[in-house]
Steps between C-alpha positions, in 0.01 A plus 500: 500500500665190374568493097237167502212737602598785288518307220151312577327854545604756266341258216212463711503898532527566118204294402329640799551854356466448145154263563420829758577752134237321302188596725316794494607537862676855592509463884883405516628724144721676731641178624610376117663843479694467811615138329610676145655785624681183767598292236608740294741665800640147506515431145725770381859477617446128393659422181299223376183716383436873323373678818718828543473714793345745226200269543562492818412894560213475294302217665606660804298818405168366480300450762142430546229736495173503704212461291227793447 
């Protein structure tokens, strides 16, 4: 995917999510997990931020559970 469109649609994807966090909707929680424990994976062996793979393991732990 060219850098143009990637650029264009991860914005596009935050808002999306974040706008998607602020409703009482649950039907896609395990969807804004996937995209945490994602960015996190990504995040830490970058040096420009405070993720460590520490947080890594953690977010990478959780997982969604079915309600009762």
């Amino acid at each position: 995917m060219p850098i143009a469109l990637i650029s264009y649609f991860v914005p596009l994807a935050v808002e999306l999510i974040k706008a998607y966090v602020k409703t009482t909707d649950s039907s896609k929680d395990d969807k804004v997990l996937e995209v945490v424990q994602t960015g996190c994976a990504y995040l830490a062996p970058r040096g420009n931020n405070t993720v460590n793979f520490g947080t890594v393991s953690v977010v990478d732990s959780h997982k969604m559970i079915e309600a009762v």
